[in-house]
C-alpha positions as CSV (number, residue, x, y, z in Angstrom):
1,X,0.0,0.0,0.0
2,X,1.3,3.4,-1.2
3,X,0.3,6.2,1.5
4,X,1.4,9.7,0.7
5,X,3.2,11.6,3.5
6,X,4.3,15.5,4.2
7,X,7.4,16.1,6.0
8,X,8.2,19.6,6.6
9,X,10.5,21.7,8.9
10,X,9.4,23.3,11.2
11,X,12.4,26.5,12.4
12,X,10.3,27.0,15.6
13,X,10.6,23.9,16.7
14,X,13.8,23.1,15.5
15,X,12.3,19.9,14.2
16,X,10.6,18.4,11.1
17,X,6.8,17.6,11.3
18,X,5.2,14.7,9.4
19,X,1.6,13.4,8.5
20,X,-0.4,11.6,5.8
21,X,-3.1,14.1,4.3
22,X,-5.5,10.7,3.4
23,X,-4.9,9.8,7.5
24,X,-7.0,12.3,9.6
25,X,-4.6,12.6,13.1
26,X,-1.9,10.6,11.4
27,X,1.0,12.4,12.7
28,X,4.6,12.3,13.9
29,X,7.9,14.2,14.3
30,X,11.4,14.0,14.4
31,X,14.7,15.7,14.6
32,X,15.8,14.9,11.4
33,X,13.8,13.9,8.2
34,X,15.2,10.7,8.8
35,X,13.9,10.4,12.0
36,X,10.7,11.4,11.4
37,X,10.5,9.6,8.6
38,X,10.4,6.2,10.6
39,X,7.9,7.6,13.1
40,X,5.4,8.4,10.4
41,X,5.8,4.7,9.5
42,X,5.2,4.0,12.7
43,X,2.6,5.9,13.0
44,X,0.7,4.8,9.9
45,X,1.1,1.0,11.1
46,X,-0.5,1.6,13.9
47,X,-3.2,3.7,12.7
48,X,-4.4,0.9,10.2
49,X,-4.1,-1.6,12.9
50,X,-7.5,-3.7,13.9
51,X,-8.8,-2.2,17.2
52,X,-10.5,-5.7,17.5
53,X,-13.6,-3.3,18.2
54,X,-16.3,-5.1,16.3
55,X,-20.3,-4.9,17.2
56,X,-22.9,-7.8,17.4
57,X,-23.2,-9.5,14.4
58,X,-20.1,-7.7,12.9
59,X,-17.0,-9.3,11.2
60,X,-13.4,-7.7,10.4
61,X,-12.6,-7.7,6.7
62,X,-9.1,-6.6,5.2
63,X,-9.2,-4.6,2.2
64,X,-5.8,-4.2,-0.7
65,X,-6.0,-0.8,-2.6
């Protein structure tokens, strides 16, 4: 799955800011773009994971786009 993601530098906080515009809240930082690359991964992984949340009568299905 292909997920786009915005890293940008933030100068006021000394830091660079990440998040995925299709991912409403998706979002992580780091000191480097580097860094904050692999906590946007992170952070994507474990917004798509299963909250195992699932009503009466509902079932889980998994999706490929």
């Amino acid at each position: 799955m292909k997920i786009r993601v915005v890293i940008e530098y933030d100068p006021e906080a000394k830091a660079f800011a990440a998040y995925c515009p299709e991912l409403p809240g998706c979002t992580s930082a780091g000191d480097t773009e580097e860094e904050a690359f692999r906590n946007i991964r992170e952070a994507i992984e474990l917004y798509l994971e299963p909250t195992g949340d699932v009503g009466k009568g509902g079932k889980v299905v998994e999706v490929v786009v």
